[in-house]
SEGUMI-907832 format. One record per atom (N, C-alpha, C, O): x, y, z; residue number from 0; atom name; residue in one letter. Coordinates in Angstrom, 2 decimals. Example, Ala and Ser with C-alpha at 12.3 -4.5 7.8 and 13.67 -1.06 7.14 Angstrom:
2
> 13.19	-5.69	7.80	0	N	A;
> 12.30	-4.50	7.80	0	CA	A;
> 13.20	-3.30	7.80	0	C	A;
> 14.24	-3.32	8.46	0	O	A;
> 12.85	-2.25	7.08	1	N	S;
> 13.67	-1.06	7.14	1	CA	S;
> 12.90	0.03	7.87	1	C	S;
> 13.41	1.14	8.04	1	O	S;
***
This chain:
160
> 45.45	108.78	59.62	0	N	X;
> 46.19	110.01	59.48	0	CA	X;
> 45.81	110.96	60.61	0	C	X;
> 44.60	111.04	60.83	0	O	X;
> 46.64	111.71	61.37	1	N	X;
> 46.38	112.70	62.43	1	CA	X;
> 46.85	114.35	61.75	1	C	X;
> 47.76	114.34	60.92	1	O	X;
> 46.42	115.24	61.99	2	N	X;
> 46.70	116.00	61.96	2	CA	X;
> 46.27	117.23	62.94	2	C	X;
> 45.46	117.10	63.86	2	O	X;
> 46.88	118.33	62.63	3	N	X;
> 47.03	119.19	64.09	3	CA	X;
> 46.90	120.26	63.50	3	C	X;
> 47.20	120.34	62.31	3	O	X;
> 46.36	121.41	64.27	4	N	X;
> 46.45	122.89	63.59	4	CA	X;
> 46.82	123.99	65.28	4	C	X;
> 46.41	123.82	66.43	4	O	X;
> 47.41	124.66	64.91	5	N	X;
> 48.07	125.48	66.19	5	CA	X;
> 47.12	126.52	66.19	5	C	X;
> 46.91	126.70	64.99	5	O	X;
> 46.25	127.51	66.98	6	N	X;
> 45.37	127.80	67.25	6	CA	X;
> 45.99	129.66	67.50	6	C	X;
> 45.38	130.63	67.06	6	O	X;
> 47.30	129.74	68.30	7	N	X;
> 47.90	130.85	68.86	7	CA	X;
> 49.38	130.73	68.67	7	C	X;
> 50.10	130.72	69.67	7	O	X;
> 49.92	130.64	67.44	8	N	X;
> 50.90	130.59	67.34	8	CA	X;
> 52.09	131.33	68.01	8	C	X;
> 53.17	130.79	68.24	8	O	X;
> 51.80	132.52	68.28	9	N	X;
> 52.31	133.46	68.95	9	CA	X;
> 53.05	133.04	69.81	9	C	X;
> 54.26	132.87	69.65	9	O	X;
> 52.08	132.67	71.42	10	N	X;
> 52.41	131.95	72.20	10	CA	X;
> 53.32	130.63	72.26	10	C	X;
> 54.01	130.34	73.24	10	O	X;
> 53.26	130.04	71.35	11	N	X;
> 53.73	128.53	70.97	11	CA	X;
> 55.16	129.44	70.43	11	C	X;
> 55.91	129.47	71.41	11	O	X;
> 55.63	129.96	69.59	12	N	X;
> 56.94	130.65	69.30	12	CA	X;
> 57.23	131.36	70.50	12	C	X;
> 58.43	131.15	70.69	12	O	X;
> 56.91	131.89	71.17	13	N	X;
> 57.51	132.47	72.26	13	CA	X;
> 57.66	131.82	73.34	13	C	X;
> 58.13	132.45	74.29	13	O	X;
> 57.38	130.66	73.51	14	N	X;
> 57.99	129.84	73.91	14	CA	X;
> 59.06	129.32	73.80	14	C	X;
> 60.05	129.36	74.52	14	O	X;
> 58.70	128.44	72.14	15	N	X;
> 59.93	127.60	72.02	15	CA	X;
> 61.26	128.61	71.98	15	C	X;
> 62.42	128.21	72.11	15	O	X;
> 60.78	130.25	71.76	16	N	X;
> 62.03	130.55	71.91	16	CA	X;
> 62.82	131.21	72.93	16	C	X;
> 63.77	131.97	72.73	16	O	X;
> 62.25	130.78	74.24	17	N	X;
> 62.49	131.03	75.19	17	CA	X;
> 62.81	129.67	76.14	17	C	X;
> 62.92	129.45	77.35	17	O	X;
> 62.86	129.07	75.18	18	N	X;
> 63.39	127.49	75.90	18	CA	X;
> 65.21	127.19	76.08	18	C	X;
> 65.81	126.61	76.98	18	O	X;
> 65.69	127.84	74.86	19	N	X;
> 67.02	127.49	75.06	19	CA	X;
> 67.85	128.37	76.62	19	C	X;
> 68.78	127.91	77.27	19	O	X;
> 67.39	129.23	76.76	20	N	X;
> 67.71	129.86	77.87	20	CA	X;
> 67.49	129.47	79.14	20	C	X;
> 68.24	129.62	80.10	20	O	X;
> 66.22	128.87	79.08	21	N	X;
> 66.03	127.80	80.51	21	CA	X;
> 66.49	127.25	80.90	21	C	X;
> 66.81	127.17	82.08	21	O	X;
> 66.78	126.40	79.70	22	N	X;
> 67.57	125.11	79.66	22	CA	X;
> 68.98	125.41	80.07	22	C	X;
> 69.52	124.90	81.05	22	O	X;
> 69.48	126.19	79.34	23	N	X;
> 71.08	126.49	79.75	23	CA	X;
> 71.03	127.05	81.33	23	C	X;
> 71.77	126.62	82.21	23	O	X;
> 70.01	128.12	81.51	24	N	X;
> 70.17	128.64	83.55	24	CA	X;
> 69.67	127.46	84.01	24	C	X;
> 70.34	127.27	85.03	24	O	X;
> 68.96	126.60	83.92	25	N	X;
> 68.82	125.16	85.16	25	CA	X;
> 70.17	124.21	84.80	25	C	X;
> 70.81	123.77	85.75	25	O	X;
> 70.47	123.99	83.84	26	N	X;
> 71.68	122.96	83.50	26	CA	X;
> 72.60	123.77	84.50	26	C	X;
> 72.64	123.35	85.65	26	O	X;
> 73.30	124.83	84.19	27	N	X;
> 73.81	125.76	85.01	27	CA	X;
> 73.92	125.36	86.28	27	C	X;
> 74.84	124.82	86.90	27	O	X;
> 72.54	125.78	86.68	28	N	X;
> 72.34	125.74	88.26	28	CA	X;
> 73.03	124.15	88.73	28	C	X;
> 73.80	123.90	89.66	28	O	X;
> 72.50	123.36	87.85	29	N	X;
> 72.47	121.62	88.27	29	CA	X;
> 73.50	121.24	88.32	29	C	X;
> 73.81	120.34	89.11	29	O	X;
> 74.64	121.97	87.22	30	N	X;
> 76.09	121.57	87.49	30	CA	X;
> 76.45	121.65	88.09	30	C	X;
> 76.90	120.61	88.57	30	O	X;
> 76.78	123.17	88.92	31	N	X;
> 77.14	123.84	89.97	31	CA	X;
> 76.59	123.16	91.15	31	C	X;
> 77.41	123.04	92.06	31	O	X;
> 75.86	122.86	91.29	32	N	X;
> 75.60	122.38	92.49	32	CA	X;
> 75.80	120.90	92.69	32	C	X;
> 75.79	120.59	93.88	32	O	X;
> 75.97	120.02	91.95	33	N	X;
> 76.18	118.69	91.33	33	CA	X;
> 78.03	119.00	91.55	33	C	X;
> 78.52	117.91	91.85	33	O	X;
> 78.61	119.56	91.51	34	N	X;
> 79.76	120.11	91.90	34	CA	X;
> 79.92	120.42	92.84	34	C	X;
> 80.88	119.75	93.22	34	O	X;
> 79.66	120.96	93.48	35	N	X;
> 79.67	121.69	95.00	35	CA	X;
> 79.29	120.24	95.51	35	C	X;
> 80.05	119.93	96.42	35	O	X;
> 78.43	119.32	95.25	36	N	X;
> 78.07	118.24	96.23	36	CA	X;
> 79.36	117.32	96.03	36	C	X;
> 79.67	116.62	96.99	36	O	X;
> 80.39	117.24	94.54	37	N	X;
> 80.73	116.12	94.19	37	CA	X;
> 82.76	116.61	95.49	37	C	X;
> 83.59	115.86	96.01	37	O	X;
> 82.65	118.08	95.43	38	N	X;
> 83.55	118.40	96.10	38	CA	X;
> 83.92	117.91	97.77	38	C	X;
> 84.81	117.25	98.30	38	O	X;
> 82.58	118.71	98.27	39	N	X;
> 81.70	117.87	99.57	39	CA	X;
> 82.09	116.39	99.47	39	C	X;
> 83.10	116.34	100.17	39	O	X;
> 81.98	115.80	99.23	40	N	X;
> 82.06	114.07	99.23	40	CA	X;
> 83.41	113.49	98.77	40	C	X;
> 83.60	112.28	98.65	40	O	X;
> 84.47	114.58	98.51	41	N	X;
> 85.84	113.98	97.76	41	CA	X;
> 86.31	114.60	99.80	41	C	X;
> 86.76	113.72	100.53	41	O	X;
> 86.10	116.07	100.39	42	N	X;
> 86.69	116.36	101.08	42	CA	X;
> 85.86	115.61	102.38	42	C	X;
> 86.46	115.24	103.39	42	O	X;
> 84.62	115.48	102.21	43	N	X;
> 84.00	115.06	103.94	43	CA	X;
> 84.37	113.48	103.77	43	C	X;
> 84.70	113.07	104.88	43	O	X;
> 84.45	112.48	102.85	44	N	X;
> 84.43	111.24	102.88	44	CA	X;
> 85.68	110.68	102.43	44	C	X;
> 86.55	110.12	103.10	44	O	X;
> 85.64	110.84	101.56	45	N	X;
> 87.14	110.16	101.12	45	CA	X;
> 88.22	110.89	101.74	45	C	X;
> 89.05	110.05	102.07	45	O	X;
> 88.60	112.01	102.05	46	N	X;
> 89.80	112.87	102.16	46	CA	X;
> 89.63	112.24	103.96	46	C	X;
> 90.75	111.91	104.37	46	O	X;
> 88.61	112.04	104.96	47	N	X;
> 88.36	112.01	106.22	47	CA	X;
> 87.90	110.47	106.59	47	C	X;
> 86.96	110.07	107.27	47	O	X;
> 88.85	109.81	105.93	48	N	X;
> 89.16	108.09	106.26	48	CA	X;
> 88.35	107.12	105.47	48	C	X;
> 88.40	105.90	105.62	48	O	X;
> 87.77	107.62	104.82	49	N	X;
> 86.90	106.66	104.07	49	CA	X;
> 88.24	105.52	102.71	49	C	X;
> 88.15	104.32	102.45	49	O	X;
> 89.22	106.50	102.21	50	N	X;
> 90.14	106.05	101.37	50	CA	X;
> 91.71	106.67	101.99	50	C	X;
> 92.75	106.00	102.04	50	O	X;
> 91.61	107.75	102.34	51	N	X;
> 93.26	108.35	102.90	51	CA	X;
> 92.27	109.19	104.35	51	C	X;
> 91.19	109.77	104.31	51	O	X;
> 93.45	108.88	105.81	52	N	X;
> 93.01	109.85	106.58	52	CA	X;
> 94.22	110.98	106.71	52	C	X;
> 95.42	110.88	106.44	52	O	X;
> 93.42	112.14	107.26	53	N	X;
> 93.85	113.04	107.44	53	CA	X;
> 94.90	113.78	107.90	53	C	X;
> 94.40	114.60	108.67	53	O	X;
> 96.11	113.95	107.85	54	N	X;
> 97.12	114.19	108.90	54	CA	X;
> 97.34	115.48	109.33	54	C	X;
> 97.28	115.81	110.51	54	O	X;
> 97.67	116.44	108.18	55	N	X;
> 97.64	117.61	108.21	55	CA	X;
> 96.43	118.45	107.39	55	C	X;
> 96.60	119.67	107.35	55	O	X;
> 95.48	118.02	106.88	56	N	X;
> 94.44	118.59	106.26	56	CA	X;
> 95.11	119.28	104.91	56	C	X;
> 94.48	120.25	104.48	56	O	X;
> 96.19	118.94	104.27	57	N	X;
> 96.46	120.29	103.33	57	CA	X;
> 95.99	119.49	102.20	57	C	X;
> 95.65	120.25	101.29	57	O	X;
> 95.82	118.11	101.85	58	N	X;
> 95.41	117.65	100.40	58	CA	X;
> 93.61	117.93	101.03	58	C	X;
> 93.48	119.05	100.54	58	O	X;
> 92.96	117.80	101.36	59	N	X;
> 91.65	118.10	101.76	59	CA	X;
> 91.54	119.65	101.26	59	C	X;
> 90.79	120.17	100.43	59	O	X;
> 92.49	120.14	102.02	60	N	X;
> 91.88	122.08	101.69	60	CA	X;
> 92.12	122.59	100.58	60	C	X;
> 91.57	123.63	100.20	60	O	X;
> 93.22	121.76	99.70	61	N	X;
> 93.32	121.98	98.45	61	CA	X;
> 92.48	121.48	97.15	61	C	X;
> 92.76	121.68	95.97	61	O	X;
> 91.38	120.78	97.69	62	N	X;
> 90.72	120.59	96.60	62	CA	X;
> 89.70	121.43	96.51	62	C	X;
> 89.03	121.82	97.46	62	O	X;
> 89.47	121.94	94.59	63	N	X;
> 89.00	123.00	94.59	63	CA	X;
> 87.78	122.55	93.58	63	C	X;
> 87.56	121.40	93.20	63	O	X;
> 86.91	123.95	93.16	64	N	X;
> 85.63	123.16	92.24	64	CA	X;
> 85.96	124.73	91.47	64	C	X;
> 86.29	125.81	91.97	64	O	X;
> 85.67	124.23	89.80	65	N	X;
> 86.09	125.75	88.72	65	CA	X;
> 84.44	125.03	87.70	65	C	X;
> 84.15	123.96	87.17	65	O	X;
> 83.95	126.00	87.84	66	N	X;
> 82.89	125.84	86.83	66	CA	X;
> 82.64	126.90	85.77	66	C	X;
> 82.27	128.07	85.85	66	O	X;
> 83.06	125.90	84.46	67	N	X;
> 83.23	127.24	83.61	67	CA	X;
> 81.90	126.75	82.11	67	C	X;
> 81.25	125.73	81.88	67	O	X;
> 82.04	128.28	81.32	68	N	X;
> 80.66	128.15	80.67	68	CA	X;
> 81.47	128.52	79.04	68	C	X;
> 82.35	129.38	79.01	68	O	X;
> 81.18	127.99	78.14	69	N	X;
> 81.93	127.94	76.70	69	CA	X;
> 81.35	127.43	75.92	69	C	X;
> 81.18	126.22	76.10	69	O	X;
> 80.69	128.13	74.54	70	N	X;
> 80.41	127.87	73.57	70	CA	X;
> 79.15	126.84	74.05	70	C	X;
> 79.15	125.68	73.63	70	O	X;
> 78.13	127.30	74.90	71	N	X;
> 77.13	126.64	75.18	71	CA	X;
> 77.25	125.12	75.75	71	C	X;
> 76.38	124.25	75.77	71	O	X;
> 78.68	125.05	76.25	72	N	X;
> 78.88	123.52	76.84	72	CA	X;
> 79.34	123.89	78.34	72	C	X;
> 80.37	124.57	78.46	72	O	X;
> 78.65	123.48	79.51	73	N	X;
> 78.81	124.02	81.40	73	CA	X;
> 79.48	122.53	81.25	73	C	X;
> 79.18	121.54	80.58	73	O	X;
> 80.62	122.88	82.27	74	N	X;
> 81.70	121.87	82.97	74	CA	X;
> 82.20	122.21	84.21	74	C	X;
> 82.73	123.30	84.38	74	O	X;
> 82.04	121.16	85.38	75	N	X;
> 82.36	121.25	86.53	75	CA	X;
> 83.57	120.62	86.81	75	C	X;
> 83.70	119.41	86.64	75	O	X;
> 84.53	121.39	87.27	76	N	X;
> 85.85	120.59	87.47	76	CA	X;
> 85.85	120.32	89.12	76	C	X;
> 85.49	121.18	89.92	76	O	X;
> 86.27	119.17	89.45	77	N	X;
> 86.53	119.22	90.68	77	CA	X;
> 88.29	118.50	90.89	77	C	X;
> 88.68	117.36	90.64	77	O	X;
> 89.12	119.80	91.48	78	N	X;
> 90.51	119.31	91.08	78	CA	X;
> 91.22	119.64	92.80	78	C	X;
> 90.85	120.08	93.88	78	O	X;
> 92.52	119.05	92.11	79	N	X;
> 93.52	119.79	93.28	79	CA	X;
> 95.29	120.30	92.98	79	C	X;
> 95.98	119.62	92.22	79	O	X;
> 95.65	121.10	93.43	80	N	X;
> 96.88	121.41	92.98	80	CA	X;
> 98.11	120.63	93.99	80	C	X;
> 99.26	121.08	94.07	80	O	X;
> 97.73	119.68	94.56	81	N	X;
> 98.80	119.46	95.71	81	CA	X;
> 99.90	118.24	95.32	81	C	X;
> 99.45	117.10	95.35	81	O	X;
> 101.11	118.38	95.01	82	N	X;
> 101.98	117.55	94.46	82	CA	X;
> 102.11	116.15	94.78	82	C	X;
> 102.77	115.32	94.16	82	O	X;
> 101.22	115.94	96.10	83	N	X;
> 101.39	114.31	96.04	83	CA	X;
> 100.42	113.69	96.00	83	C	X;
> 100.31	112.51	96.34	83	O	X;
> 99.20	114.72	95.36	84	N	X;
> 97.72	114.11	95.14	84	CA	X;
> 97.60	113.36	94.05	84	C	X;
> 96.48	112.87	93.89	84	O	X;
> 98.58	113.06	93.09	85	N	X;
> 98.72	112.40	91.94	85	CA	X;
> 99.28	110.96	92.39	85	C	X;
> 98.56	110.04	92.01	85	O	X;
> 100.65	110.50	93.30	86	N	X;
> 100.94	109.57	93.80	86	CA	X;
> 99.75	109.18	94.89	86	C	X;
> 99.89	108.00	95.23	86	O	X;
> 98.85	109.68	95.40	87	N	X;
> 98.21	109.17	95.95	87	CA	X;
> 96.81	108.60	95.23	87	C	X;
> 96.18	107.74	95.85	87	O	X;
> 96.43	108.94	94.23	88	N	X;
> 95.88	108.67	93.13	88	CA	X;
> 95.68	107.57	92.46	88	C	X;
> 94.76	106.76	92.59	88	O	X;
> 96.67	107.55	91.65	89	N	X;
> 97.62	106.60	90.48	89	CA	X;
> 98.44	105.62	91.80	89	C	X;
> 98.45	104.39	91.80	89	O	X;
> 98.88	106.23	92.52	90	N	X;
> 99.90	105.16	93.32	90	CA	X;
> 101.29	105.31	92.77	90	C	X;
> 101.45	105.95	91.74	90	O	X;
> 102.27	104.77	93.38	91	N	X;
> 103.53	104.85	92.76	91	CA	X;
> 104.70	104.21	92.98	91	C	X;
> 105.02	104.37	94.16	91	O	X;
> 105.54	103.50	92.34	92	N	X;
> 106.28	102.15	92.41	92	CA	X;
> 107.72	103.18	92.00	92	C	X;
> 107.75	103.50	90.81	92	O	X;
> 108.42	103.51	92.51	93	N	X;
> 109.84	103.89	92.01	93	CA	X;
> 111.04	103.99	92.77	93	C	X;
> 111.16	103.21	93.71	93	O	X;
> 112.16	104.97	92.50	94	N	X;
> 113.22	105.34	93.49	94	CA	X;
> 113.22	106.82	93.70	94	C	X;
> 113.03	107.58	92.75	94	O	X;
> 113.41	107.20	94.76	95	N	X;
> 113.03	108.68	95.06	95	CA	X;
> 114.41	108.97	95.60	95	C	X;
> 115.11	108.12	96.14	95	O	X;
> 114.83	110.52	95.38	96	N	X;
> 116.41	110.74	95.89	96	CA	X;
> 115.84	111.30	97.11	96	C	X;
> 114.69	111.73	97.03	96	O	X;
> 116.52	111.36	98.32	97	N	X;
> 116.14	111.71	99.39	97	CA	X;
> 116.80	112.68	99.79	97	C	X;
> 117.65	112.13	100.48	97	O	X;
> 117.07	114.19	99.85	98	N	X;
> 117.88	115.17	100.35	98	CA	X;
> 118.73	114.73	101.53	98	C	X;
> 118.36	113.88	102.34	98	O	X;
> 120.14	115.49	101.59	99	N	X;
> 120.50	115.44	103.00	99	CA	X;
> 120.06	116.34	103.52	99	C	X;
> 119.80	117.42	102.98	99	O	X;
> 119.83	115.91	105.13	100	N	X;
> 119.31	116.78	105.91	100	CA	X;
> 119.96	116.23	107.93	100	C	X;
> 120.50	115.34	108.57	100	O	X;
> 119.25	117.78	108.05	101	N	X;
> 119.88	117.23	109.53	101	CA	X;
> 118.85	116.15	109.95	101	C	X;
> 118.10	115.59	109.14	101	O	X;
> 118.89	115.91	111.30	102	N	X;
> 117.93	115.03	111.79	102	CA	X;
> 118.15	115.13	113.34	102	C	X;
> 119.30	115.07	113.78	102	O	X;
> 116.85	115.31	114.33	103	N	X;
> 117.01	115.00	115.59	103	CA	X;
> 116.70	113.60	116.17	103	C	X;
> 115.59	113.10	115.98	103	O	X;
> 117.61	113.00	116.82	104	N	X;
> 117.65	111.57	117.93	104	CA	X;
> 117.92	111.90	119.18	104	C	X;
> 118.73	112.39	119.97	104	O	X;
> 116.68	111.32	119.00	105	N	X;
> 116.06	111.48	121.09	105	CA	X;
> 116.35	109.69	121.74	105	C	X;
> 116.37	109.32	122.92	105	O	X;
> 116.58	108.63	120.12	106	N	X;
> 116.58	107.27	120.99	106	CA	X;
> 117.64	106.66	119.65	106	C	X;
> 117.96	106.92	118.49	106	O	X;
> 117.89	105.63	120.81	107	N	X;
> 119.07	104.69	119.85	107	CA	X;
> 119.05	103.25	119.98	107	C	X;
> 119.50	102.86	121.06	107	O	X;
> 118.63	102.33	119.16	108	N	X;
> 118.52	101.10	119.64	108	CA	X;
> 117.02	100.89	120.67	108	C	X;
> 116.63	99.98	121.40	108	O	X;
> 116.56	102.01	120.34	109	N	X;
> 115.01	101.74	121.59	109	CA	X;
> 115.35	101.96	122.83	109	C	X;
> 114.70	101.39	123.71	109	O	X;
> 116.73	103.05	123.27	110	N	X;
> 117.03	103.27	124.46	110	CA	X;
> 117.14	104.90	124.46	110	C	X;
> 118.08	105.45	123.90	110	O	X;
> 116.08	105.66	125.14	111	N	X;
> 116.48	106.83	125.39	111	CA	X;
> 117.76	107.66	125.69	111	C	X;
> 118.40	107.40	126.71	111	O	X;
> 118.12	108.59	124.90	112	N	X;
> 119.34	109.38	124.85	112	CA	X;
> 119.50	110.87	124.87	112	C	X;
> 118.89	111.39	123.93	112	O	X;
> 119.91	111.43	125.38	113	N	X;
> 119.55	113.01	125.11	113	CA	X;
> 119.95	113.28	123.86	113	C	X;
> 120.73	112.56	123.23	113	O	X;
> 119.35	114.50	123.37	114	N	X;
> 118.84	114.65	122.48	114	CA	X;
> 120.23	115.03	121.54	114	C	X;
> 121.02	115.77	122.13	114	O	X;
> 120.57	114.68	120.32	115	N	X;
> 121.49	115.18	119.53	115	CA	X;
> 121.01	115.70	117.90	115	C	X;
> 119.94	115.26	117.46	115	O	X;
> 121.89	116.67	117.01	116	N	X;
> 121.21	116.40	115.75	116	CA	X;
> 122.45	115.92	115.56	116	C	X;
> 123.55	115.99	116.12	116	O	X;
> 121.68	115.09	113.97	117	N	X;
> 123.23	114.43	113.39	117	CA	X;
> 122.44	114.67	112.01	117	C	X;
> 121.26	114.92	111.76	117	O	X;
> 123.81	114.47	111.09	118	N	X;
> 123.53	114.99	109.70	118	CA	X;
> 123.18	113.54	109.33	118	C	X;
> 123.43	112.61	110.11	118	O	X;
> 122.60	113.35	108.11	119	N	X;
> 121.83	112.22	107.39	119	CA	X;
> 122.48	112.56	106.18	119	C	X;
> 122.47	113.78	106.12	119	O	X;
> 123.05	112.07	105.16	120	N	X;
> 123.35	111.80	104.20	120	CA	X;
> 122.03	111.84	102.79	120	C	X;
> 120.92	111.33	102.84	120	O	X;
> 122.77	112.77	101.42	121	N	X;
> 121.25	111.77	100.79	121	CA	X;
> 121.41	110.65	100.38	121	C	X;
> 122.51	110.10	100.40	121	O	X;
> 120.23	110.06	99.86	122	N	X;
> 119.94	108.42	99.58	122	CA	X;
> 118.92	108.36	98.65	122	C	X;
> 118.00	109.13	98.39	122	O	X;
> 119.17	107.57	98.32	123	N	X;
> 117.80	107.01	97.17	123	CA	X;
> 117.26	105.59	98.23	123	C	X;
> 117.85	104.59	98.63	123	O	X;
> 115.82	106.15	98.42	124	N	X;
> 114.77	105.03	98.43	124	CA	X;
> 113.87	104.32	97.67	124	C	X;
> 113.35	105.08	96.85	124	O	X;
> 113.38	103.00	97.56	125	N	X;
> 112.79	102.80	96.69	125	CA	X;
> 111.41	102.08	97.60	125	C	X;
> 111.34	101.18	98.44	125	O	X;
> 110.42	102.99	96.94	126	N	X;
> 109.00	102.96	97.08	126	CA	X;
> 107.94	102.46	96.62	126	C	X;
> 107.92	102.80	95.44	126	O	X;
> 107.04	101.85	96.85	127	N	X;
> 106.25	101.17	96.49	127	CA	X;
> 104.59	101.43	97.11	127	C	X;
> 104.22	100.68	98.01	127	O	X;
> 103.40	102.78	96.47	128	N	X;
> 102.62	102.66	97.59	128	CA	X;
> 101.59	102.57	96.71	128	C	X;
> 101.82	102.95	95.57	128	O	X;
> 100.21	102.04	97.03	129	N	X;
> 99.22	101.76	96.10	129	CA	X;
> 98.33	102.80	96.06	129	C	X;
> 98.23	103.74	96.84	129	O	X;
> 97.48	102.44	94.72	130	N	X;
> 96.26	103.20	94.31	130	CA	X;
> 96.08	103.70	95.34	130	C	X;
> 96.45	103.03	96.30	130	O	X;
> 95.44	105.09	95.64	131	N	X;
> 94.52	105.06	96.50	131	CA	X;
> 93.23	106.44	95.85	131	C	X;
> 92.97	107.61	96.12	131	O	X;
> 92.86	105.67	95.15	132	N	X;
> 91.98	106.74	94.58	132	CA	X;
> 90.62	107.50	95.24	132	C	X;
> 89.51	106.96	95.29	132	O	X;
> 90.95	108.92	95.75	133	N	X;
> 89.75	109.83	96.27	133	CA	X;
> 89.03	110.56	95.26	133	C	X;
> 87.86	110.79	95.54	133	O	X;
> 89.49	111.03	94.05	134	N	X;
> 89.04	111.72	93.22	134	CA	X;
> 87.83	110.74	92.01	134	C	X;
> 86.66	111.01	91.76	134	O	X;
> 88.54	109.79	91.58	135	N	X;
> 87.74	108.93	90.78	135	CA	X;
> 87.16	108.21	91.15	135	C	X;
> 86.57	107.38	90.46	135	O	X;
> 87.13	108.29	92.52	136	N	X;
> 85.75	106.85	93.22	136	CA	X;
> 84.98	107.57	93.63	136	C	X;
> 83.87	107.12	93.91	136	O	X;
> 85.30	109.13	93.85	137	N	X;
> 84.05	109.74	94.34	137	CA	X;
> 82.99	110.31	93.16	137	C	X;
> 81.85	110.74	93.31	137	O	X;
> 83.86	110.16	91.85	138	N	X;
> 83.28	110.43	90.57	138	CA	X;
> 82.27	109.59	90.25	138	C	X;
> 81.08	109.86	90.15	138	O	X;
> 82.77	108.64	90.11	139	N	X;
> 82.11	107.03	90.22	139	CA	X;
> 81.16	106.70	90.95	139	C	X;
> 80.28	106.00	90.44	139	O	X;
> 81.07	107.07	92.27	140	N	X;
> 79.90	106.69	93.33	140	CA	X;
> 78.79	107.74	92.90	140	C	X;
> 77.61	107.39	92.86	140	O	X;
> 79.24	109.16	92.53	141	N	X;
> 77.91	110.35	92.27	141	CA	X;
> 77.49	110.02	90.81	141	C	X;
> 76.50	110.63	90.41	141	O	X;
> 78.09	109.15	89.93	142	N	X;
> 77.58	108.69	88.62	142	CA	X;
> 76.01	108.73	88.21	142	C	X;
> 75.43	109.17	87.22	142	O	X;
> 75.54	108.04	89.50	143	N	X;
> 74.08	108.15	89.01	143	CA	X;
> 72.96	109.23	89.73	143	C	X;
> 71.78	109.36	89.40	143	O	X;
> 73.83	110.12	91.02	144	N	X;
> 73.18	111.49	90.94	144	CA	X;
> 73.26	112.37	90.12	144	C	X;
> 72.33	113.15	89.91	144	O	X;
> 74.71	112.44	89.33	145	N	X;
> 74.94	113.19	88.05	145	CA	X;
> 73.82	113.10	87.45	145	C	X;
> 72.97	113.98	87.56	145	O	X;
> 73.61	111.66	86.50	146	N	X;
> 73.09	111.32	85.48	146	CA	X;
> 71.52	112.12	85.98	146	C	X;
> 71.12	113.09	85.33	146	O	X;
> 70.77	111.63	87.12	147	N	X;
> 69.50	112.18	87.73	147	CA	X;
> 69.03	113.68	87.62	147	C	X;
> 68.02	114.19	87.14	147	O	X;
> 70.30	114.28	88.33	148	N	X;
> 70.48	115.83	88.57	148	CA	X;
> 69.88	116.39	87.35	148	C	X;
> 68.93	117.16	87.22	148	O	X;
> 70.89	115.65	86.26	149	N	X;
> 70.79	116.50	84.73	149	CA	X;
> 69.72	116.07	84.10	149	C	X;
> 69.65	117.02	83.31	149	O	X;
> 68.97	115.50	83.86	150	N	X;
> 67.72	114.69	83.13	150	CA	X;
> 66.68	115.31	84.55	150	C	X;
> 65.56	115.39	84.05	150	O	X;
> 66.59	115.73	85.89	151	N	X;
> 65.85	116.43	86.10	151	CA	X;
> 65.87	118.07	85.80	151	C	X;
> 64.88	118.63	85.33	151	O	X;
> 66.79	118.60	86.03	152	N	X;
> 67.08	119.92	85.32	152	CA	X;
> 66.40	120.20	83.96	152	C	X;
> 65.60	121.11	83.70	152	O	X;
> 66.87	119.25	83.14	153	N	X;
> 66.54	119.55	81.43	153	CA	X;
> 64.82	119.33	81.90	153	C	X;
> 64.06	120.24	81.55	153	O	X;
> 64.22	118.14	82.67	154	N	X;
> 63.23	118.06	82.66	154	CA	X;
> 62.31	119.52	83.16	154	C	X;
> 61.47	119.99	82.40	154	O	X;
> 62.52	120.00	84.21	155	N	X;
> 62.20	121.05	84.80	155	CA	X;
> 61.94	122.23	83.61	155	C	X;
> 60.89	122.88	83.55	155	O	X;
> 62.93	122.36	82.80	156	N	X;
> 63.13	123.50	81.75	156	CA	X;
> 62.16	123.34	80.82	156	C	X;
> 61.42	124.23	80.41	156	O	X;
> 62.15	121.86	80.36	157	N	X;
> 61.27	121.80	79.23	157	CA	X;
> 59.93	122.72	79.82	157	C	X;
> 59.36	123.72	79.36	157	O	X;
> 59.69	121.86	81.14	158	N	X;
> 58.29	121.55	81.55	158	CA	X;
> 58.00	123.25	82.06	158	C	X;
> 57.02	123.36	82.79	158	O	X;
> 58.59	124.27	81.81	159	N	X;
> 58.20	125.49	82.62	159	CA	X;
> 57.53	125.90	81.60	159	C	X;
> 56.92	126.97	81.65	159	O	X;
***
């Protein structure tokens, strides 16, 4: 049989009740920054040829990081608002209507011509382009800094 007797209780309660607060400002901190890194690595690696390269930078500059705090549960979003970041994603197999529009031809047959516009008709194309997932492989690859980050954080808190 073991038994124990607490000597300064005082101390020992003012602790434990100064633990939940730790815990929540380092978790905090660990998300946020566990975010900020997971953003970093969707825009420096994947967005800059690692899975899609770059053409005009606008799906890159649109990805954003929202870290919000509720009912004692921290969540790091790392998102984007850009309409073809979902087909590039998921991928996408369908028929797309194609606007009419004008169009400039500078060549015809692979023979230079001066330059004319001519109107284009609309059309339906049908498309076919694959997965190309930047968001969930970069989720996937930081899986086990996540997991680290947070089990050192909580560790840190206990241990102060």
């Amino acid at each position: 049989m073991i038994s124990a007797c607490v000597i300064d209780d005082g101390q020992a309660l003012e602790r434990l009740r100064a633990l939940p607060e730790a815990v929540n400002s380092r978790l905090l901190r660990a998300i946020t920054q566990l975010g900020i890194e997971l953003q970093s690595n969707v825009q420096q690696d994947k967005l800059s040829g690692q899975v899609l390269r770059s053409r005009t930078g606008s799906l890159r500059s649109s990805i954003g990081l929202r870290v919000d705090q509720s009912d004692g549960a921290f969540t790091a979003s790392v998102f984007t608002d850009s309409r073809y970041a979902g087909v590039q994603e998921y991928g996408f197999a369908g028929t797309v209507s194609v606007r009419a529009s004008l169009r400039r031809v500078r060549e015809v047959f692979g023979r230079p011509i001066s330059e004319k516009t001519v109107s284009v008709r609309a059309y339906d194309r049908r498309m076919n382009l694959p997965e190309r997932s930047f968001l969930r492989s970069a989720l996937k690859d930081m899986t086990p800094a996540i997991r680290d980050g947070m089990a050192a954080a909580l560790a840190d808190a206990v241990s102060q």
